[in-house]
PAZAPA-4460 file (N, C-alpha, C; in steps of 0.05 Angstrom, whole numbers, plus 32768, in hexadecimal, padded with zeros to 4 digits):
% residues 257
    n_x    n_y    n_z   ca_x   ca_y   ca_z    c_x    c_y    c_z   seq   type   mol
   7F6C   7F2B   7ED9   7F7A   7F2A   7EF3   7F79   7F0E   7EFE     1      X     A
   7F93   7F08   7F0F   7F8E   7EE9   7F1A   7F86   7EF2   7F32     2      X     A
   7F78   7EE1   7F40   7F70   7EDC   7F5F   7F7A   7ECE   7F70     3      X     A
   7F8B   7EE5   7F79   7F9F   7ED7   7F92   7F95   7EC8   7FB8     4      X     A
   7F7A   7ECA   7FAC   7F6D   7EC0   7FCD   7F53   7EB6   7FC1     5      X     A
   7F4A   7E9E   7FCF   7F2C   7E99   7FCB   7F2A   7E8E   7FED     6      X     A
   7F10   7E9C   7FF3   7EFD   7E90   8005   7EED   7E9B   8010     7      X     A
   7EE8   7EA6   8028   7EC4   7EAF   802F   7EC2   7ECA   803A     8      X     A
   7EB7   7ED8   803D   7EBA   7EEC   8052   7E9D   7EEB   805D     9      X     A
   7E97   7EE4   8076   7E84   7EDD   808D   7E79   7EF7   809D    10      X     A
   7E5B   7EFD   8097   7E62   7F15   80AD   7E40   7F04   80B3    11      X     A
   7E3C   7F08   80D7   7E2E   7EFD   80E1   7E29   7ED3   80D6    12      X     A
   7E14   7ED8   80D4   7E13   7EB4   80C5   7E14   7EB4   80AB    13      X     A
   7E13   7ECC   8098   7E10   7ED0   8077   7E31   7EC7   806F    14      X     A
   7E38   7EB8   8064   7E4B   7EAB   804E   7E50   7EB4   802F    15      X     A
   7E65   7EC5   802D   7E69   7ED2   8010   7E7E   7EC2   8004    16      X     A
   7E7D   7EAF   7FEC   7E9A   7EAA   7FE0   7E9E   7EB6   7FD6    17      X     A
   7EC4   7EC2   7FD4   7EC9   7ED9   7FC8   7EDF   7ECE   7FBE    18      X     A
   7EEB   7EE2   7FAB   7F07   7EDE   7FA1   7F11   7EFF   7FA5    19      X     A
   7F34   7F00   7FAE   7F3B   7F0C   7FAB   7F52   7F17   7F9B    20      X     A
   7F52   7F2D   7F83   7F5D   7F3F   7F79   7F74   7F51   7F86    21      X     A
   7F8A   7F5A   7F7A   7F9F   7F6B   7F80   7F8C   7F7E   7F7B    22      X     A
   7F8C   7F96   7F8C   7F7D   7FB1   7F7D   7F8F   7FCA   7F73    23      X     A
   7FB1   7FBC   7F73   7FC9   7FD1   7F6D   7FDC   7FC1   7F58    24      X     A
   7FEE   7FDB   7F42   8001   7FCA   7F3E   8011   7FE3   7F3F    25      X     A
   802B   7FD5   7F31   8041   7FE8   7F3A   804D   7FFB   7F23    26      X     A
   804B   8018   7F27   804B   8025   7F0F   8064   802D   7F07    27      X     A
   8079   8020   7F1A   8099   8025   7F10   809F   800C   7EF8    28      X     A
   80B7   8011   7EF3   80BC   8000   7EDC   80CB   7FE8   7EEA    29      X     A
   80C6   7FCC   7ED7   80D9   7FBD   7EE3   80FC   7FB6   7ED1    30      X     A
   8108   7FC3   7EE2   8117   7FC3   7ED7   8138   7FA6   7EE2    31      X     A
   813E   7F9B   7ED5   8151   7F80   7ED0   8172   7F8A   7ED1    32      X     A
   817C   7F79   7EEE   8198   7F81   7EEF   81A4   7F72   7ED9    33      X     A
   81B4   7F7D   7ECC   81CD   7F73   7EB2   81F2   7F78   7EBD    34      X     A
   81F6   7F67   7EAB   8216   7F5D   7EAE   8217   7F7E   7E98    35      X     A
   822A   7F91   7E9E   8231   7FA4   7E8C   823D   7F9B   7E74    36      X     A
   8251   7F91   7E77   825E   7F7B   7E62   824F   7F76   7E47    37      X     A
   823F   7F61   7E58   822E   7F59   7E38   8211   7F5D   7E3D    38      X     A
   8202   7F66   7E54   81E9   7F67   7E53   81DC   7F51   7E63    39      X     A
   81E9   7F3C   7E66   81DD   7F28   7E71   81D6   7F29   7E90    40      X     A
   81B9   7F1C   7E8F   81AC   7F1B   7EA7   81B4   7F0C   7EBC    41      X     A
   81B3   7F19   7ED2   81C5   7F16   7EEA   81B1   7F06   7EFF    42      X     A
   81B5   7EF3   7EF8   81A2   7EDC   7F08   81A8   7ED7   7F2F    43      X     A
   818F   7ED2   7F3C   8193   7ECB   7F51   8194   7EB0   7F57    44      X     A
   81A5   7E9F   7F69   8199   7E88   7F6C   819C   7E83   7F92    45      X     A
   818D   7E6B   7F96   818A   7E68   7FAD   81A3   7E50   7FB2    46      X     A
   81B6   7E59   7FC1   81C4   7E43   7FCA   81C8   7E42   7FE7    47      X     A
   81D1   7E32   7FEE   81D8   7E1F   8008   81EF   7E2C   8013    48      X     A
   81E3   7E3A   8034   81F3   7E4B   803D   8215   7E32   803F    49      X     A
   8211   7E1C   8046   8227   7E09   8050   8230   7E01   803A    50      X     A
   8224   7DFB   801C   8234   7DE6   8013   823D   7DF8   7FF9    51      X     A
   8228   7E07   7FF3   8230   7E1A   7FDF   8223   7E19   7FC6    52      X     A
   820E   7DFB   7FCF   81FE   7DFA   7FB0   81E4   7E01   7FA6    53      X     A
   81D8   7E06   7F94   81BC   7E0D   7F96   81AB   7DFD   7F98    54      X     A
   819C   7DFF   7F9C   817C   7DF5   7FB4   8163   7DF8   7F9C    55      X     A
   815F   7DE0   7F98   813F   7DEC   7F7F   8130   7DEB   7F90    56      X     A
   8115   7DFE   7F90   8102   7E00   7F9D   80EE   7DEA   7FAC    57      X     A
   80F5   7DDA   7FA7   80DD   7DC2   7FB4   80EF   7DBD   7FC9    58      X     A
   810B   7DBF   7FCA   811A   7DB9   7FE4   8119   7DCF   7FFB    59      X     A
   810F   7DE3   7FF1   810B   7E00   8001   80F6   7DF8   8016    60      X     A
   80FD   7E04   8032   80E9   7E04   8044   80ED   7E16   8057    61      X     A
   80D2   7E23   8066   80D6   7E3A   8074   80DD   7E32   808F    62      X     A
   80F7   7E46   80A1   80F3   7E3A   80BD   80F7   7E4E   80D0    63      X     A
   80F5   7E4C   80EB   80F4   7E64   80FB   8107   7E60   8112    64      X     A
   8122   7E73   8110   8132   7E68   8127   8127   7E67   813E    65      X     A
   812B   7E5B   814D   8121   7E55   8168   8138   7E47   817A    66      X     A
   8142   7E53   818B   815B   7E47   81A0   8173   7E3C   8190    67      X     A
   8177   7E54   8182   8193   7E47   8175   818F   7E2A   8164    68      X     A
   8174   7E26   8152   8171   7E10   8142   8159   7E1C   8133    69      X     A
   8157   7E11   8115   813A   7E17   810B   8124   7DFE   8107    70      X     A
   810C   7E15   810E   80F0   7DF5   8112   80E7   7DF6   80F5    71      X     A
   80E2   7DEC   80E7   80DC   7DF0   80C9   80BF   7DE9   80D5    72      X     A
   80AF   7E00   80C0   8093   7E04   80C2   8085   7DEE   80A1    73      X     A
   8070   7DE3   80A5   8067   7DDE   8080   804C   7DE5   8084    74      X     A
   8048   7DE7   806B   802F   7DF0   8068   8010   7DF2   8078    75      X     A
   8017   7DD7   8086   7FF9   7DC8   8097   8008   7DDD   80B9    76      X     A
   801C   7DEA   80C1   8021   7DF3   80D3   8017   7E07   80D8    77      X     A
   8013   7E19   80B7   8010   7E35   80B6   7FF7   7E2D   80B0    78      X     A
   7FE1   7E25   80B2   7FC3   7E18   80B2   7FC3   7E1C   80CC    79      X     A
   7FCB   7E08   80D9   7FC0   7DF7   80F7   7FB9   7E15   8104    80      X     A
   7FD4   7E2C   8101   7FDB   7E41   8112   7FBC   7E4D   8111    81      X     A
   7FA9   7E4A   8104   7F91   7E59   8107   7F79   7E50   80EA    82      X     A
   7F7C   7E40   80EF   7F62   7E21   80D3   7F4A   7E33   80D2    83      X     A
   7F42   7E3E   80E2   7F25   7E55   80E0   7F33   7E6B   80CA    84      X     A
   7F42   7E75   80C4   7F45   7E87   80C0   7F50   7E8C   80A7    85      X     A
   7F5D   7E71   809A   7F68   7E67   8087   7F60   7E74   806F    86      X     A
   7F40   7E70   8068   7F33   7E73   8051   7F18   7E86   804F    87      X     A
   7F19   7E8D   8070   7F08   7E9D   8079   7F0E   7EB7   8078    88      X     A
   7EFA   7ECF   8080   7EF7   7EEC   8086   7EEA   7EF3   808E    89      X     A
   7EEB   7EEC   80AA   7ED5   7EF7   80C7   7ECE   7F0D   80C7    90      X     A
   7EBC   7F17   80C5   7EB9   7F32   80CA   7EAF   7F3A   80E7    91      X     A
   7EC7   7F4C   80FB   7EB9   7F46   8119   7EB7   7F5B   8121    92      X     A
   7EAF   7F6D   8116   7E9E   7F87   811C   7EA1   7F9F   8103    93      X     A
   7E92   7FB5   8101   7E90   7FCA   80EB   7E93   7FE5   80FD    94      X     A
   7E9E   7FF8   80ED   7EAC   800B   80FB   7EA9   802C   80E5    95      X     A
   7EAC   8036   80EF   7EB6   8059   80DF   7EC3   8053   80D8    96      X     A
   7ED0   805B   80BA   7EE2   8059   80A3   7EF4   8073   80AF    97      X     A
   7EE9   8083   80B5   7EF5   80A6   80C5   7F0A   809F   80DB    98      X     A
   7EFE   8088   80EB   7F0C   8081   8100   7F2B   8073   80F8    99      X     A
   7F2D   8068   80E2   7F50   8059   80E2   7F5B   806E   80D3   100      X     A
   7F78   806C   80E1   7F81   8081   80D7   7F8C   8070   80BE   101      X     A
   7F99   8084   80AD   7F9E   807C   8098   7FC0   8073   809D   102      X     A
   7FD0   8071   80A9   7FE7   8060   80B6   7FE3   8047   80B5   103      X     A
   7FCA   803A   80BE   7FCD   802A   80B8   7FB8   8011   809D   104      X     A
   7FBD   8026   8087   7FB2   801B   8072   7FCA   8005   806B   105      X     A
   7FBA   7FF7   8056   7FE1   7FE2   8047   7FCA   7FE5   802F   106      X     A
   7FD5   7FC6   8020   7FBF   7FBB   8001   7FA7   7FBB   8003   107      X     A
   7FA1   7FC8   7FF2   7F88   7FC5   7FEB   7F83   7F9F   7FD3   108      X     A
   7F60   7F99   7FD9   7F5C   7F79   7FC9   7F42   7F88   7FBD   109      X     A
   7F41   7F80   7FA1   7F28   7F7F   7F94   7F21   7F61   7FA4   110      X     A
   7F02   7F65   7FAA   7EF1   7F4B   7FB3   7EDC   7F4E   7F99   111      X     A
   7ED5   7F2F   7F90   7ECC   7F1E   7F7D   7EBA   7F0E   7F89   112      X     A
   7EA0   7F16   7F8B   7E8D   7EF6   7F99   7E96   7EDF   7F7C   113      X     A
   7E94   7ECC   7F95   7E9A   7EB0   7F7D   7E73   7EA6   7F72   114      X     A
   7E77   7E95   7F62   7E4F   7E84   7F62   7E43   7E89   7F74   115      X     A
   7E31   7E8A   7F80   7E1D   7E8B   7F8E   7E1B   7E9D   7FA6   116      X     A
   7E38   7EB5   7FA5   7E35   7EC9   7FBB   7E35   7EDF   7FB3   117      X     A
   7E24   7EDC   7F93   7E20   7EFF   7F90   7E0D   7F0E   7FA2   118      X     A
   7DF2   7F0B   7FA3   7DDD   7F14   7FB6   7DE9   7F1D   7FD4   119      X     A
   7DFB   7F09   7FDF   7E02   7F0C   7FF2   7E14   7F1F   7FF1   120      X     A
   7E32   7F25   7FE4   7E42   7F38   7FE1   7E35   7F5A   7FDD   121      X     A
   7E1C   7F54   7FC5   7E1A   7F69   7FC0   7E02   7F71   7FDB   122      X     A
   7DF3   7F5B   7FEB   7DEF   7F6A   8006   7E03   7F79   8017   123      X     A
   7E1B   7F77   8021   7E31   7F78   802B   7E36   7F92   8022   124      X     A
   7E36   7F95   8005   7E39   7FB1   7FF2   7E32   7FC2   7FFA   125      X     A
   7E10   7FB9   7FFB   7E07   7FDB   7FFA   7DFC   7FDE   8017   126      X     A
   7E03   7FC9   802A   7DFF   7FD3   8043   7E1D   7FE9   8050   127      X     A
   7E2F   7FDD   8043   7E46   7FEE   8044   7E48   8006   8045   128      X     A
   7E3C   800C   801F   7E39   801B   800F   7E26   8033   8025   129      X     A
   7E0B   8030   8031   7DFD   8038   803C   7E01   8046   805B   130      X     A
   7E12   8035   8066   7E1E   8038   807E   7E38   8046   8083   131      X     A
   7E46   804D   8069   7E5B   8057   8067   7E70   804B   807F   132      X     A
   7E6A   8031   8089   7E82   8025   8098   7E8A   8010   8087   133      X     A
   7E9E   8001   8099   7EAD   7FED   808D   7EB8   7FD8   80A0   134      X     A
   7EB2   7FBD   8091   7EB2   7FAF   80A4   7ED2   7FA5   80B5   135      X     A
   7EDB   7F9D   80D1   7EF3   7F9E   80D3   7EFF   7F7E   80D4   136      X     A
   7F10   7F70   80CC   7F12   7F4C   80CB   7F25   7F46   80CB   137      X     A
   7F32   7F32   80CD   7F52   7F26   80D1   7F4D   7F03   80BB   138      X     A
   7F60   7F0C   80A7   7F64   7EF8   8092   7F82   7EE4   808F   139      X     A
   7F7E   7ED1   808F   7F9F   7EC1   8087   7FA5   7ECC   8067   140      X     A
   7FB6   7ED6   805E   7FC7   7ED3   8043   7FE0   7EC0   803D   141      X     A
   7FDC   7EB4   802E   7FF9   7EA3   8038   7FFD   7E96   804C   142      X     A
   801B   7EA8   805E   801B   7EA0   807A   801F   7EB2   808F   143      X     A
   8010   7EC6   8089   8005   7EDD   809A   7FEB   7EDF   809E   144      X     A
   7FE6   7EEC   80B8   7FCB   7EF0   80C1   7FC9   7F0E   80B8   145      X     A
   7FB0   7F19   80AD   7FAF   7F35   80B2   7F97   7F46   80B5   146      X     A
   7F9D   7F5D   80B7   7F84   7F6A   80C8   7F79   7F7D   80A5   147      X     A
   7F5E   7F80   80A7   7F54   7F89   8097   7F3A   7F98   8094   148      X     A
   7F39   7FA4   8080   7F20   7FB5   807F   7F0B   7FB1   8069   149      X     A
   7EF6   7FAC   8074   7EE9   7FA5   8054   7ED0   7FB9   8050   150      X     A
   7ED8   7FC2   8038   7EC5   7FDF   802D   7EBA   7FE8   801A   151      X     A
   7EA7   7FF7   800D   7EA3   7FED   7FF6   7EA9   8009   7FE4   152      X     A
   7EB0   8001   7FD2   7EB2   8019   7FBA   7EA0   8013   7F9A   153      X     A
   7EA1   8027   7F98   7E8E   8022   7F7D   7E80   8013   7F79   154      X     A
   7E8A   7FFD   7F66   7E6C   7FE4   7F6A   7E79   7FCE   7F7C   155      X     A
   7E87   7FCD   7F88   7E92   7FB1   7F95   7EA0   7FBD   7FB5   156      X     A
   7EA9   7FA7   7FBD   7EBC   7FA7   7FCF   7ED0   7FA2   7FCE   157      X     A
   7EE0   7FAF   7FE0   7EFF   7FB0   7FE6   7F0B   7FA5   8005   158      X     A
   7F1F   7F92   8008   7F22   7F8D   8020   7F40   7F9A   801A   159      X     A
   7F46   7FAE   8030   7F5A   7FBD   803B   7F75   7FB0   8050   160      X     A
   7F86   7FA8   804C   7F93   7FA5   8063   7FA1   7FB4   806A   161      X     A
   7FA4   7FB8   8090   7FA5   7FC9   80A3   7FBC   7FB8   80B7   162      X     A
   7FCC   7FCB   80BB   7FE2   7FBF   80CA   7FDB   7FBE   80EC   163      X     A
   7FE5   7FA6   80F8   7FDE   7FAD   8118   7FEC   7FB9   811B   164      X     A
   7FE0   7FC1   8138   7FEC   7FDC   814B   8001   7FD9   8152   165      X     A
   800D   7FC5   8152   802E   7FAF   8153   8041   7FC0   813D   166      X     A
   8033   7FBF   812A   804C   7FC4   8111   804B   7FE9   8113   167      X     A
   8039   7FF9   811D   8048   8016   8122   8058   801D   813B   168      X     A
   806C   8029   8127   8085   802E   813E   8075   8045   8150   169      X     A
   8082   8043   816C   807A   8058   817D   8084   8074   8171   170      X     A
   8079   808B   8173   807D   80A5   8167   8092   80B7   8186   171      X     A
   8089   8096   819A   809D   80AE   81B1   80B0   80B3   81B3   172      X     A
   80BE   809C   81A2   80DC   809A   819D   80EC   80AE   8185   173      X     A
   80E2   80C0   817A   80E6   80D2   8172   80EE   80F2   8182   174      X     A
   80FA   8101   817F   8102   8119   8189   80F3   8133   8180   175      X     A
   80D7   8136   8189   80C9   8148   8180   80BE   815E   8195   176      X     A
   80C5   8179   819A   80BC   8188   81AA   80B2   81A8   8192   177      X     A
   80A0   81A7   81A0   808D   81B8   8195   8091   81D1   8197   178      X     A
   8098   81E1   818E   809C   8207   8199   8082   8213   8199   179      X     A
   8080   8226   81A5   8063   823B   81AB   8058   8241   818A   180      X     A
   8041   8242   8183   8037   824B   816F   802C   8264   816F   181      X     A
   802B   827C   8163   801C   8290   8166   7FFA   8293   815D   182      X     A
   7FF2   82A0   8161   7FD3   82A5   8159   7FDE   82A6   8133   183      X     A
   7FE7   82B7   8135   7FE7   82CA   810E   7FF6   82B5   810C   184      X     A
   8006   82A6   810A   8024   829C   80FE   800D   827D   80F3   185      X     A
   7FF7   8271   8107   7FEB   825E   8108   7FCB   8267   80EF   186      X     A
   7FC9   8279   80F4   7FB3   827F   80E2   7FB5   8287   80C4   187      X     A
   7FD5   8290   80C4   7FDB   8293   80AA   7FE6   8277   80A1   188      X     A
   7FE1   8267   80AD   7FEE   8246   80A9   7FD5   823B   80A1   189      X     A
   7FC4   8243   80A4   7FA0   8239   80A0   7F94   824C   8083   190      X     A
   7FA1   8267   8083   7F97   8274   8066   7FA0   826A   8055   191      X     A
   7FBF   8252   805D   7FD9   824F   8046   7FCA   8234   803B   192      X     A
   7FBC   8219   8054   7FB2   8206   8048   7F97   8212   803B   193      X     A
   7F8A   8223   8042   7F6E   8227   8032   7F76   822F   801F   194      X     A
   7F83   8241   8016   7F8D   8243   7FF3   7F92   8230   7FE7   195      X     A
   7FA5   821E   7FF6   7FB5   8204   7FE1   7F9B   81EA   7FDE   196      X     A
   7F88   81E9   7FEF   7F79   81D6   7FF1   7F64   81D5   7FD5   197      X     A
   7F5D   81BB   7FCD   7F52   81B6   7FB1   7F43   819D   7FB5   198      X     A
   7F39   8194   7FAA   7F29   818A   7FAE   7F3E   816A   7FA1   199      X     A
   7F2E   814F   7FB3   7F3F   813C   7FAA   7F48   8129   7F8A   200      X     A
   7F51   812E   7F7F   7F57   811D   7F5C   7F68   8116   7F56   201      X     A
   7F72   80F7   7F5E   7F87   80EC   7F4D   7F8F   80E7   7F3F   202      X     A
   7F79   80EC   7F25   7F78   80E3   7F06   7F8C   80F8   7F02   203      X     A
   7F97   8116   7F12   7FA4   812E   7F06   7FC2   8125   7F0E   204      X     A
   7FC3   8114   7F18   7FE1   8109   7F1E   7FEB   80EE   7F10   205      X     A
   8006   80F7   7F0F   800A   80D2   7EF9   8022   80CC   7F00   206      X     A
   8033   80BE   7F01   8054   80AD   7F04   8066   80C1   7EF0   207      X     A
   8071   80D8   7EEF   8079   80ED   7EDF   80A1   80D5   7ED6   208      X     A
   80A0   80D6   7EF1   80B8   80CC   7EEB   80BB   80B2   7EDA   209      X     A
   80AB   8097   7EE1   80A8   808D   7ED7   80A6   808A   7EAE   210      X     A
   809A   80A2   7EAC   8093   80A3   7E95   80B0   80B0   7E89   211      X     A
   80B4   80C4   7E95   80D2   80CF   7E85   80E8   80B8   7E7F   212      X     A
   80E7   80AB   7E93   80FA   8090   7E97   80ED   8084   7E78   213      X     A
   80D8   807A   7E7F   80D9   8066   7E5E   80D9   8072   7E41   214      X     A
   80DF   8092   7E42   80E3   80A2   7E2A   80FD   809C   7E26   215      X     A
   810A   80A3   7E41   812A   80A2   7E34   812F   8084   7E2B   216      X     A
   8121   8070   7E3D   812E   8055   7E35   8122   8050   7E11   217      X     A
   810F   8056   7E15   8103   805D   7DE9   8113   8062   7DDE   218      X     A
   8121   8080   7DE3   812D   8097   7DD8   814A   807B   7DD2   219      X     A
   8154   8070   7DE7   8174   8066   7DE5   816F   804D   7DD4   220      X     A
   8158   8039   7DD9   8149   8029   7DCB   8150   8029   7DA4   221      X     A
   8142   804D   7DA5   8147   804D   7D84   8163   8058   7D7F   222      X     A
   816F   8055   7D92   818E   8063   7D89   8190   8087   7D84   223      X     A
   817E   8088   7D9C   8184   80AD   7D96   8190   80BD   7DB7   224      X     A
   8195   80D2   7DB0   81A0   80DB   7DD1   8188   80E4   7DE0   225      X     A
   8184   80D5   7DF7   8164   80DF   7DFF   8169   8105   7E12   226      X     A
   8159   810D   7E10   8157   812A   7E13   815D   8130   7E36   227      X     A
   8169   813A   7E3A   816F   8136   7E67   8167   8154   7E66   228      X     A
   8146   814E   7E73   8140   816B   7E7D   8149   8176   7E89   229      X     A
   815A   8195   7E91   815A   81A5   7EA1   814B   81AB   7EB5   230      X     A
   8157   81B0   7ECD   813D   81BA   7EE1   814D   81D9   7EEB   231      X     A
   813C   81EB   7EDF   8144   8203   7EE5   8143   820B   7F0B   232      X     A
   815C   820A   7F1E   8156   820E   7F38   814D   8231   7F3B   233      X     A
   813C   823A   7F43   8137   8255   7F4D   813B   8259   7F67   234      X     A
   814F   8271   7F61   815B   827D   7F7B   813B   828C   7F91   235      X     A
   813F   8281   7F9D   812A   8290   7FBC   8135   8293   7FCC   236      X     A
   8134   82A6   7FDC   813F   82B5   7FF1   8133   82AE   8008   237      X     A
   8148   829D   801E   813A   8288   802E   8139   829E   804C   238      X     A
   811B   8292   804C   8124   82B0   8068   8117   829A   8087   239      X     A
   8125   82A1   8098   8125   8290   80B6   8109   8298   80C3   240      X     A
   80F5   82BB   80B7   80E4   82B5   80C4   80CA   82A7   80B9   241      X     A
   80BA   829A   80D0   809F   8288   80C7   808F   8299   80C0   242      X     A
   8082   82AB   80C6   806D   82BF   80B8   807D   82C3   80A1   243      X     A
   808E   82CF   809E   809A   82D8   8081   8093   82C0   806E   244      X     A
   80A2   82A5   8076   809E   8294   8060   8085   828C   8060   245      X     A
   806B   8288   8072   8052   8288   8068   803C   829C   8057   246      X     A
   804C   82BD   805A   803E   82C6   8050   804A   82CC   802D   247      X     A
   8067   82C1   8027   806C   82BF   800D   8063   82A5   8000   248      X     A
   805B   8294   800F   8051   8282   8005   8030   827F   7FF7   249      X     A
   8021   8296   8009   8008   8297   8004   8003   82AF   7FEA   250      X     A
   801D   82BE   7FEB   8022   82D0   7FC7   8026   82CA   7FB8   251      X     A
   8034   82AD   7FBC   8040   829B   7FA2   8029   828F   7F91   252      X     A
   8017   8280   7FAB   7FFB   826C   7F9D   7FE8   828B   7F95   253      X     A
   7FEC   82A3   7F9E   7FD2   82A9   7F8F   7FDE   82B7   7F71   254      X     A
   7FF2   82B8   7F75   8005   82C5   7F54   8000   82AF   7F45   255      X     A
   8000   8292   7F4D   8008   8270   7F37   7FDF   827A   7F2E   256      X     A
   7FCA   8274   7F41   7FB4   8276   7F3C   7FAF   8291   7F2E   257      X     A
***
């Protein structure tokens, strides 16, 4: 793995160098737009909204309209905006893991102590580890600031980023009114999750689609007709009342078990 971040994460006066790890990748396929014609790859290029020509990258620079003109930002701008924070990872208080909701989870980072901050990381660890909290901090990436969680799993740590309270939309702006619930209609809604409930394993789940996709692309690969599964639809008899459809639902899971 490469390490897309190096620098410290600080909690009280203790100093950890760390590096940080992607802890995801992406289990769809990448797949390349083509010219139908002949196959050929359909390239992007960056050109010049005015003149029409392309721009190589060293002439590229970022800017931010402001009053009908743009202020171009460089690199020492997106520094200045916060130099503490650059290479740092404050840690400015520890919290219940129970307490964030999970809305606002984002990426997860494998953390890497660098030379001389193993002792120290792996303090950090197992006080974690022990306390079942996690610490809460705000990191520069790039040229974003962000909010984060740092926690430990198995043998290491993980810093989490967490979106501010800024980036969730209000839920009031939605059209939601609630109808009366009954005693039975609500308790057979609670026998329906205690049946279906199982205990948590993601090793039992996998990218299904994904995988069918790269059979057929095999299958056309060696020049054969790839196989297009059927999905047999079964007729059910849709019925308008809520007890009815919870209590066919709770005959169905104990017939499958």
């Amino acid at each position: 793995m490469k390490a897309i971040w190096k620098g410290s994460i600080n909690f009280g006066l203790v100093n950890i160098p760390i590096k940080l790890y992607s802890a995801t990748q992406s289990s769809t396929l990448d797949l390349d737009m083509l010219d139908r014609s002949d196959h050929a790859p359909i390239r992007f290029k960056r050109v010049n909204e005015n003149s029409g020509k392309e721009v190589p990258w060293e002439n590229i620079v970022k800017g931010y309209k402001y009053q009908d003109d743009y202020v171009i930002l460089e690199e020492a701008d997106f520094e200045e905006a916060s130099p503490e924070k650059s290479k740092t990872i404050q840690i400015e208080n520890f919290l219940e893991l129970k307490d964030v909701d999970p809305m606002y989870f984002e990426s997860p980072y494998y953390v890497e102590p660098e030379k001389g901050g193993m002792k120290a990381y792996s303090l950090l660890h197992q006080a974690l580890e022990k306390t079942q909290k996690a610490g809460l901090a705000r990191f520069v990436l790039r040229t974003s600031e962000y909010l984060c969680l740092i926690r430990s799993i198995k043998k290491g740590l993980v810093i989490q980023k967490i979106r501010f309270p800024e980036e969730i939309r209000n839920m009031d702006e939605l059209s939601i009114e609630e109808p009366a619930i009954n005693k039975k209609e609500l308790d057979m809604a609670l026998a329906l999750i205690k049946e279906y409930t199982t205990p948590f394993d993601l090793s039992s789940f996998k990218n299904s689609y994904t995988e069918s996709l790269l059979n057929i692309i095999k299958a056309k690969a060696a020049g054969k007709r790839p196989t297009i599964r059927k999905i047999k639809a079964e007729t059910v008899k849709k019925s308008d009342d809520l007890m009815d459809q919870l209590m066919k639902s709770l005959s169905v899971k104990k017939k499958v078990s």
